[in-house]
N, C-alpha and C positions, 0 to 999 in steps of 0.2 A: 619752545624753550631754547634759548641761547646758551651753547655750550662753553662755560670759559675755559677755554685751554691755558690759558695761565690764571688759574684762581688766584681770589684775594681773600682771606677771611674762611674761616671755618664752612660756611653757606655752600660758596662756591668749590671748594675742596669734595665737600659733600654730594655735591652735584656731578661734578666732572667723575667723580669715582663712581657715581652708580651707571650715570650713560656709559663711559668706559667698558661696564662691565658688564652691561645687559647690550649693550652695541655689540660687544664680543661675544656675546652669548648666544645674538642670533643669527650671526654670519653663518650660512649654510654648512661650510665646512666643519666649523664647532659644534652647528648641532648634529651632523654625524659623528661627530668626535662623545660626546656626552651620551650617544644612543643607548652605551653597556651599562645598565644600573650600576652594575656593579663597581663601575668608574665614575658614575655621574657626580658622588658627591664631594670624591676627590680633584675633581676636573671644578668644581664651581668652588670649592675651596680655594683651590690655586691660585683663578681665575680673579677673584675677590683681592687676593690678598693682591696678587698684581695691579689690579685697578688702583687698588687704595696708596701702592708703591706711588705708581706713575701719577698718581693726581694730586702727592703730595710734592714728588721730585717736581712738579711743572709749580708749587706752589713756593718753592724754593727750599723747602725741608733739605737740613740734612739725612745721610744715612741712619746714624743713630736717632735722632728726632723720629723718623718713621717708623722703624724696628720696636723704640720705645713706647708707639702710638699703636701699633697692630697688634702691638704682644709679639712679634717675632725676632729670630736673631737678625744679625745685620748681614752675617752670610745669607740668609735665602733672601731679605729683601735687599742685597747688593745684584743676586743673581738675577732676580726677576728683572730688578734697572738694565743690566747688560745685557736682556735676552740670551739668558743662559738658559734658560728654562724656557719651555713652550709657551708654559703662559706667559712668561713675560714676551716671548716673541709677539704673540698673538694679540697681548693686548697692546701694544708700540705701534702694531700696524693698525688696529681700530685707531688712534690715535689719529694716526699719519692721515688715514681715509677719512676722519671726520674734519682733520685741519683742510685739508684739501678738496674739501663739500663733497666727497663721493658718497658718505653713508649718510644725507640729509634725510630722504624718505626715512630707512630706518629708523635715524635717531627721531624723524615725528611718532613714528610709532611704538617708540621707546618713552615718547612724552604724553601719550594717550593711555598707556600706564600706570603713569604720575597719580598719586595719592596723597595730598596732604604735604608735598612739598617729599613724599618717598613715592617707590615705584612699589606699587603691589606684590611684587615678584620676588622683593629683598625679603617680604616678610616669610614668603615660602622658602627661600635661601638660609633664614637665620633660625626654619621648623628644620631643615636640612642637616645644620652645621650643628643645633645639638643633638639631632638623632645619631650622627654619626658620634659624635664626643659621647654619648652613651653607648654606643656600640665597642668603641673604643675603650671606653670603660670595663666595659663585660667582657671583650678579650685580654683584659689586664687580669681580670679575675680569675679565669680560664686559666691564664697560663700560669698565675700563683698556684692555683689547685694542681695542675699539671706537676710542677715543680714537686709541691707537696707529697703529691702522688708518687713521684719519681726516687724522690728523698725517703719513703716511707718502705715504696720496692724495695731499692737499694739495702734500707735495715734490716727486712723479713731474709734479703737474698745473704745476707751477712749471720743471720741468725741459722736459716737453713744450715750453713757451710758448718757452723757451731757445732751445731744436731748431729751432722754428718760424721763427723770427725768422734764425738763422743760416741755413735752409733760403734763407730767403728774400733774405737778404742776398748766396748764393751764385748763384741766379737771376739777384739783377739782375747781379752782374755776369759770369755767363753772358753774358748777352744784350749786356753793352758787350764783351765778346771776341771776340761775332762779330758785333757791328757792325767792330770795328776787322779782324778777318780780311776782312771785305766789302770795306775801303777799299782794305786791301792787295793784293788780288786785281783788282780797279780799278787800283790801279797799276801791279801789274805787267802787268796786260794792253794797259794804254793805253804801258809801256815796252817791252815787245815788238813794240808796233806803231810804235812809232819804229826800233826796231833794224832791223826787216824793210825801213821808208824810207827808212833811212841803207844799206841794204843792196844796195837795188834803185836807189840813185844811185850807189855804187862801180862 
């Protein structure tokens, strides 16, 4: 498979961005890099979206042409172009190494791959990229109910304060209802004992 590093025509765009990307994906260092699941599908994200950058910038695309082609802003696919980003570092040097015949073997065994004019590997990439967009999904979910949750404490912990305060408002005047039962019972016991005087002077 001849790689065109300056594509013409959609074909060759298409071409160069997948060996780009699986060239990069199996340089040793990348596949230590990829070992942590837990970064794998961010790492072949990235990884993708750089390929796609650089195979369009080599096709002559501009910035916004490409951004509006990936679905991405033109900040991250300006970044990937300048190796601002690893992956765009990583993938400029697959690049460089295949202009410069170093990654030949590889890229034959990136073309033994080849499927129908796709590399087998992308279809596992694109099982990848919506597990993870579902995953991402379900932490959007997550953190609405969190939200929800939080918004709902907040009302109960507002409601309590309510409670509290009436609790305590009916306390005190508890306590003035049997002050004033005490005075009453004071008097009527200080008027009983007048009855009893006017009683024992009849």
């Amino acid at each position: 498979m001849e790689v065109p590093l300056n594509p013409l025509g959609r074909e060759e765009i298409h071409r160069l961005e997948s060996v780009l990307l699986f060239a990069t994906l199996f340089r040793p260092e990348v596949i230590e890099l990829i070992k942590d699941p837990a970064e794998r599908l961010t790492w072949v994200d990235s990884l993708a979206v750089a390929a796609g950058a650089i195979a369009r910038e080599k096709a002559g695309m501009t910035v916004r042409e490409i951004a509006d082609e990936l679905g991405r802003t033109e900040a991250t696919v300006r970044k990937h172009l300048k190796g601002e980003t690893k992956a765009g570092q990583l993938v400029r040097e697959t690049y460089e190494l295949i202009k410069q015949g170093k990654l030949d073997e590889l890229v034959k065994n990136v073309e033994v791959l080849a499927k129908g004019g796709q590399l087998v590997a992308l279809e596992e990439y694109e099982r990848l990229r919506k597990e993870k967009e579902k995953l991402e999904a379900k932490v959007g979910e997550l953190e609405r109910a969190l939200r929800d949750a939080l918004a709902e404490k907040d009302e109960l912990e507002k409601k309590l304060r309510e409670f509290e305060g009436l609790a305590g408002e009916l306390r005190r005047e508890n306590e003035e209802l049997k002050n004033k039962l005490k005075k009453v019972r004071e008097i009527t016991t200080t008027l009983e004992k007048k009855i009893e005087e006017i009683k024992s002077l009849l």
